[in-house]
Steps between C-alpha positions, in 0.01 A plus 500: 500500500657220254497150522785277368413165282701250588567326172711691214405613144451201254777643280773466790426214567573303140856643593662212681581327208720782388868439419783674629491901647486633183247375341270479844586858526349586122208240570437701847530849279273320260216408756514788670401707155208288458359590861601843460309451157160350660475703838631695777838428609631706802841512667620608849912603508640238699898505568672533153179401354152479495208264647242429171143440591233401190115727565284251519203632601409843583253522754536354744865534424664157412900500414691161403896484520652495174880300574724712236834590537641509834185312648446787735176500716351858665473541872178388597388852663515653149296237321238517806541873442441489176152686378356507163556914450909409528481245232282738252743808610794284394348377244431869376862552599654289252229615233645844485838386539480301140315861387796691596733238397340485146474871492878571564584194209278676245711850547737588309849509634631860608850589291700741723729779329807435371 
């Protein structure tokens, strides 16, 4: 069972000086890579999007709300829902997803027959 921090990630929140979309959009992009970079980040599909929550502890489970994007939030049943196990099986997930990823770059390309 999870329980949601109220404050956000230290990174998002030297964003509100940021200048217009596009450069709040590479600043988001930029702080969301150095989360990414230092933890856990996890992310529930949400609409045409998805809801970003930073690990911040473990166990017990602690998740804060990282504001990127959209600004989506997660219905509150599936962060209450939320157990350790899912966020080490997703986090296995996208493990061997980058494996298989970096496997099929490394191959060579297959030439069909003329």
């Amino acid at each position: 069972m999870a329980r949601l921090l109220k404050d956000i990630p230290q990174e998002f929140k030297d964003l509100e000086t940021a200048g217009d979309f596009r450069d709040r959009m590479d600043a988001e992009k930029k702080a969301l890579n150095a989360i990414e970079s230092r933890t856990t980040v996890v992310k529930q599909q949400v609409a045409d999007s998805h809801a970003y929550y930073e690990v911040v502890k473990r166990q017990p489970l602690q998740l804060r709300w990282i504001p990127y994007c959209d600004k989506w939030t997660a219905d509150p049943a599936w962060i209450r829902g939320l157990q350790t196990k899912d966020v080490m099986q997703d986090m296995a997930r996208q493990r061997n997803m980058r494996k298989l990823v970096k496997k099929a770059q490394a191959a060579p390309m297959i030439k069909s027959k003329p």
